[in-house]
Structures are given as structure tokens and as C-alpha cells.
C-alpha positions in Angstrom: -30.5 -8.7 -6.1 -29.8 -5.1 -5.6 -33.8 -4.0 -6.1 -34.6 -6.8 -3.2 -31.7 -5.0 -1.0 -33.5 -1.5 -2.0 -36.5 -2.9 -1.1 -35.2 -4.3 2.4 -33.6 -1.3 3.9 -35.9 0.8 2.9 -38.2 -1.4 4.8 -36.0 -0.8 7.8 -35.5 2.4 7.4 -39.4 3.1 8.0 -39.6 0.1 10.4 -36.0 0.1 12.2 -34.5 3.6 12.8 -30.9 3.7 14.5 -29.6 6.1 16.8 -26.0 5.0 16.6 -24.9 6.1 20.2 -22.3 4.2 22.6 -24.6 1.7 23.8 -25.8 0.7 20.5 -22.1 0.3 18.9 -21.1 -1.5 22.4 -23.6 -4.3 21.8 -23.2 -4.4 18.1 -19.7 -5.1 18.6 -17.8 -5.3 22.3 -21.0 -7.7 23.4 -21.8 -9.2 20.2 -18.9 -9.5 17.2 -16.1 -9.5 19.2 -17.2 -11.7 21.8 -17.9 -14.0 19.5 -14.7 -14.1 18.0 -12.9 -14.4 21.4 -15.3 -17.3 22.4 -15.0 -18.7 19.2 -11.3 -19.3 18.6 -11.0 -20.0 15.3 -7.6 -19.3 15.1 -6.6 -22.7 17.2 -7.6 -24.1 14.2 -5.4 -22.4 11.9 -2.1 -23.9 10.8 -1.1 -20.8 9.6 -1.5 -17.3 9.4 -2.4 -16.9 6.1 -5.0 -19.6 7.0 -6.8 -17.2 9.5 -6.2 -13.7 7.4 -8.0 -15.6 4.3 -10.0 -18.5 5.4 -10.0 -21.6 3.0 -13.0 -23.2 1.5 -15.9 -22.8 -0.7 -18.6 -21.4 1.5 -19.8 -18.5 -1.3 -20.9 -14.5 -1.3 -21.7 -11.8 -3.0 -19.4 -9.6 -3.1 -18.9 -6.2 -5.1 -15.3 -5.8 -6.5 -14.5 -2.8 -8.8 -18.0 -1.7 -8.9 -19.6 -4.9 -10.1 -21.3 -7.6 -8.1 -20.3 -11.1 -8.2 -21.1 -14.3 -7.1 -17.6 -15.5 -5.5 -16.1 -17.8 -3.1 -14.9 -16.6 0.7 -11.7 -17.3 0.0 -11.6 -15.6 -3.0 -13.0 -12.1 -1.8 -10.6 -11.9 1.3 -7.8 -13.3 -0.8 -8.4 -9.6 -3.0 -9.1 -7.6 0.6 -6.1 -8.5 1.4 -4.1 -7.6 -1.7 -6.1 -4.4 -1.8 -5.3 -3.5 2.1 -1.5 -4.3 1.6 -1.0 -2.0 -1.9 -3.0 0.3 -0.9 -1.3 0.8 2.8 2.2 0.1 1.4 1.8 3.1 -1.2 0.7 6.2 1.1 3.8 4.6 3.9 6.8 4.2 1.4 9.1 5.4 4.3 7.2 4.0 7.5 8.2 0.9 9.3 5.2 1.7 12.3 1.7 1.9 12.0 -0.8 2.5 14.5 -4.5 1.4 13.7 -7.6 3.1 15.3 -11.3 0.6 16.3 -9.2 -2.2 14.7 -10.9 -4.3 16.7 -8.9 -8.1 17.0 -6.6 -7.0 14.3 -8.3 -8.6 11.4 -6.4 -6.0 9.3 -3.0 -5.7 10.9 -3.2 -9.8 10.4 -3.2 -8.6 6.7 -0.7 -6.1 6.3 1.9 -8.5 8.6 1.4 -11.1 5.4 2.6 -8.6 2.9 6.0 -6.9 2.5 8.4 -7.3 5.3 8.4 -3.4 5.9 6.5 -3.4 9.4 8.8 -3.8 12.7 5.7 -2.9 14.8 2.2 -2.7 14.3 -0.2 -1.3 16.9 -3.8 -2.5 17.5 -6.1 0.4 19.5 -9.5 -0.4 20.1 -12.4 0.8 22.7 -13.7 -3.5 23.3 -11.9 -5.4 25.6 -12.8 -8.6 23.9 -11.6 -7.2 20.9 -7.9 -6.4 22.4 -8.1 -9.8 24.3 -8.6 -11.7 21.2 -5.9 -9.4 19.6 -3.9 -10.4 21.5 -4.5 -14.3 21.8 -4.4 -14.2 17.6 -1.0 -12.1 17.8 0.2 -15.3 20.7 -0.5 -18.2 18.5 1.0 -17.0 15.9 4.8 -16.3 17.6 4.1 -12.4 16.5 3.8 -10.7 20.1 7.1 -9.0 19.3 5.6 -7.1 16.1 2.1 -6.5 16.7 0.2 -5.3 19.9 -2.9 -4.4 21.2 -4.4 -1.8 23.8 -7.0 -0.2 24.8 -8.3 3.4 23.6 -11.2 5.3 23.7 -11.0 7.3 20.8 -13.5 10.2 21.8 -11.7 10.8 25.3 -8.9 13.0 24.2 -7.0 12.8 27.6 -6.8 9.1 27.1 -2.8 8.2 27.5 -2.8 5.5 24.7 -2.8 8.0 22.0 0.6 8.4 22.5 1.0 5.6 20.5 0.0 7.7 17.2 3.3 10.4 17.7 5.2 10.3 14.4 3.5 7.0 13.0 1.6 6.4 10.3 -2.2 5.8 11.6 -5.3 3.8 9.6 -8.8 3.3 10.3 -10.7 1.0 8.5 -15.1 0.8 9.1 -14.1 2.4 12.3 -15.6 6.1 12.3 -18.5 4.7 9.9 -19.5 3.9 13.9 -18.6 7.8 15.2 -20.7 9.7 12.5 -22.1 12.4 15.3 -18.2 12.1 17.3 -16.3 13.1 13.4 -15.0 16.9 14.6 -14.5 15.7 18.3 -12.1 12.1 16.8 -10.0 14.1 13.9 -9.2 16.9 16.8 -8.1 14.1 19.1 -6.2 12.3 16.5 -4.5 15.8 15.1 -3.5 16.3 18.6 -1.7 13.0 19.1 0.7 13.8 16.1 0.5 11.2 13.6 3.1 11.5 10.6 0.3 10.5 8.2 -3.6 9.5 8.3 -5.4 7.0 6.1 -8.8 6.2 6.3 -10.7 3.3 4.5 -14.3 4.5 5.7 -17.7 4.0 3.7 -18.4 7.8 2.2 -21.5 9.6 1.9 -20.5 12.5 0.2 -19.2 10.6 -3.1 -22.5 8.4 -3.3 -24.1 9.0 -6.8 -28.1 8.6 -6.6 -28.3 8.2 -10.0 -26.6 5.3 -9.7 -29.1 2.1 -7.9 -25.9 0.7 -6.3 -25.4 4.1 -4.4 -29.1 4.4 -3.8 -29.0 1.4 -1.8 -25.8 2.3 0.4 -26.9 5.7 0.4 -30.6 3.7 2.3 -27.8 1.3 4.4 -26.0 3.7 5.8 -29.3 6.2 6.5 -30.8 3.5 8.4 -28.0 2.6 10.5 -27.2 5.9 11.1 -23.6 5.2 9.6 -20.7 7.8 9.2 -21.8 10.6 6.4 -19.5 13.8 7.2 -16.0 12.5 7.4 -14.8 13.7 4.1 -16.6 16.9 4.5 -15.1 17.7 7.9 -11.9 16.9 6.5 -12.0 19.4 3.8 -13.3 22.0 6.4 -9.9 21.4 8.5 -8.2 21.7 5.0 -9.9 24.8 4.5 -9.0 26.1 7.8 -5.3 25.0 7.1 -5.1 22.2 10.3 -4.7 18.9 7.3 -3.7 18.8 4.0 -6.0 15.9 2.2 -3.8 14.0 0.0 -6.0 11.3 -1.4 -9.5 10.6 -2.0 -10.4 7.5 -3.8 -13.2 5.5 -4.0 -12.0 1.9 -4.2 -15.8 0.1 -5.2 -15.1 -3.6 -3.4 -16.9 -4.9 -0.1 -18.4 -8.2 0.9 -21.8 -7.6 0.3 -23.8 -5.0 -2.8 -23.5 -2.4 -0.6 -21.3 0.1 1.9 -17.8 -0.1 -0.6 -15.0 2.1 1.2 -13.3 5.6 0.1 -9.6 5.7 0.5 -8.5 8.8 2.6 -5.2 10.2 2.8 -4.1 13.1 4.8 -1.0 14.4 6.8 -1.5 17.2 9.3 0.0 20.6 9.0 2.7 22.0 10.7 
């Protein structure tokens, strides 16, 4: 399993070189995923919320969950996402009641954290895609949960865009989202410093704590090469550390995703004052 994923981006690595610019993240995502989750609707379908945050059934995966790979059941893997995203989110906020997420696109993950604890009077969706925010929003409608969690429009490289007021004195997450902004990194952490968040935490695939020694690594290390995927976010943020801007509270790698490859770091930092 993991020499045939070797094998295959390494193939298109030679083959298939990215250059991970607007357009290409535009089509991968505003034109492609997220229009067809707005076309699609599955959420019409759902009786309930829990049903659309962790869909039932038995289609099957594999997944990697705490640095093994296993052969597991949909529900099952987004069942542990979920439980994962919530503890994990709850335990760097303890005081916050407002959280603002960054390239969230439809919310998949603000879906999640409204499941948990009862702690969050508003959460805020902020996403470049306009088929993203429309489906947000549709999701957020069917559910009665317009009045806790909302959607708009941001382009996260444009630091004169309005909507980042959103972030002043809330907690802020990104989750996969600057994975996409790998040669944007210095240009995003100014624009989000700026805005005055209260706290930061990424969940972003990191390059820097890949071992190659390690043939799980070696093949994210080759994913996220060939798809010219995010690989100086931790280092940048110990740069600002350096230069006294943030203070980097947490790094954690937490070893689960829904394929062999491309598990998340957990990154925690507050800016400085």
C-alpha cells in the first residue's frame, strides 16, 4: 500500500509538476469541490446534523490514525475527525465563546465543533469561493443554526480586505487551508497578525517535522512536493517568534488523515503585544 503510493507520486512528480498559483487552487476547489458540494446537496438528505458532520454507512477507506494505517469504515474515521477537532479546539480556547475560521470552505469543520460542547455562541466561516460560502450558508439554513454560525467572503492575501475584522479579539483556526498558500505564508501570517486575533491555531500538513527515515513521511514528503503543498509555515512562524511578533505555543504532530498520507501538525500561537 504505501510502496504503490511511493511509487505513484513519484510517478507524478516526474510526469505532473504543480505550480500551485490562484488559478490552479480556484479550479481545484471554487470550480471543482465546492461546486460540487453546492450542486450536490447532500445535506437535504440529512435528518440531522450529526448525520451530515459524520455520514452513515459502510462505504470503507484507508485511513491513518495515530500513525498507523487502517482499513476502516467512513463513518468511523469522521466519527474520530471529529472528536479530534472538538478536543483539540476546546483545549487551546478554554475561555473563548467566538471563533473565526480561515479557507473553511462550506464549514465542514465549524459543522464539527457546533456538535461538541455547548461553548460556541458564534462561529464564523471566511473563505475566498463563493460556492463554498453559498453552500455555508444553505448547510447553516437547514439546519435552524443561522443565528450561531455564518459565512463570508475573504481573500486572505488582500490585507485591505474589510472581513478581517472579523478575526479582532477571537480565537482564529485554519485547517488544510495554507497547505494551498505555501509561496503567500509571510504575506497571510502579516495579514492575520494585523487583524488582531486573541489566539491562532493551525491544523496544516507540515514539512518541516517529516522524517525521511520513515516510508510514511517519504511518501508525504513526495505528495506534498508534487503538489507544490505548504512546506514553510512552521518555519516562518518561528522566524516571527524569533523576531518577537508571535509566541508559538504548540507544535504537535497529530498522525491521523483519510488517506496514508498528508497527516496534520497542530499549531498554536498568540500574537505579541
Amino acid at each position: 500500500m504505501l510502496v504503490e503510493e511511493f511509487g505513484r507520486n513519484l510517478l507524478a512528480l516526474i510526469l505532473y509538476p504543480v505550480r500551485r498559483d490562484r488559478k490552479t487552487v480556484d479550479a481545484e476547489y471554487n470550480d471543482g469541490r465546492w461546486q460540487g458540494i453546492l450542486s450536490g446537496k447532500r445535506w437535504l438528505g440529512c435528518k440531522t446534523l450529526s448525520d451530515f458532520v459524520i455520514p452513515p454507512g459502510d462505504k470503507w477507506r484507508i485511513a491513518k490514525v495515530g500513525n498507523k494505517c487502517y482499513r476502516t469504515s467512513d463513518q468511523e474515521y469522521y466519527r474520530y475527525r471529529t472528536a479530534v477537532l472538538q478536543d483539540v479546539v476546546g483545549k487551546l480556547t478554554p475561555a473563548c465563546t467566538e471563533l473565526v475560521e480561515l479557507g473553511g470552505g462550506y464549514g465542514a469543520n465549524l459543522f464539527a465543533l457546533a456538535l461538541g460542547e455547548k461553548k460556541w455562541n458564534r462561529l464564523i466561516g471566511l473563505d475566498i469561493s463563493k460556492n463554498a460560502i453559498q453552500a455555508g450558508r444553505e448547510i447553516a439554513s437547514h439546519f435552524g443554526l443561522t443565528q450561531q454560525i455564518s459565512f463570508d467572503t475573504l481573500d486572505i492575501i488582500k490585507g485591505s480586505d474589510l472581513t478581517f475584522r472579523h478575526l479582532r479579539g477571537r480565537a482564529v483556526l485554519t485547517y488544510y487551508c495554507l497547505e494551498q498558500l505555501k509561496h503567500d505564508t509571510r504575506i497571510v501570517i502579516e495579514n492575520i497578525l494585523k487583524a488582531g486575533p486573541s489566539r491562532v491555531i493551525h491544523i496544516e500538513p507540515t514539512f518541516e517535522l517529516l522524517h525521511l527515515s520513515s516510508l510514511k513521511d517519504v511518501v508525504t514528503y513526495l505528495y506534498i512536493v508534487r503538489k507544490d503543498y505548504q512546506d514553510n509555515l512552521l518555519s516562518t512562524l518561528k522566524e516571527y517568534e524569533r523576531k518577537g511578533k508571535v509566541k508559538v505555543l504548540m507544535v504537535e504532530r497529530l498522525y491521523y488523515a483519510p488517506t496514508v498520507r498528508n497527516d496534520p501538525t497542530l499549531i498554536c500561537w498568540e500574537p505579541c503585544l
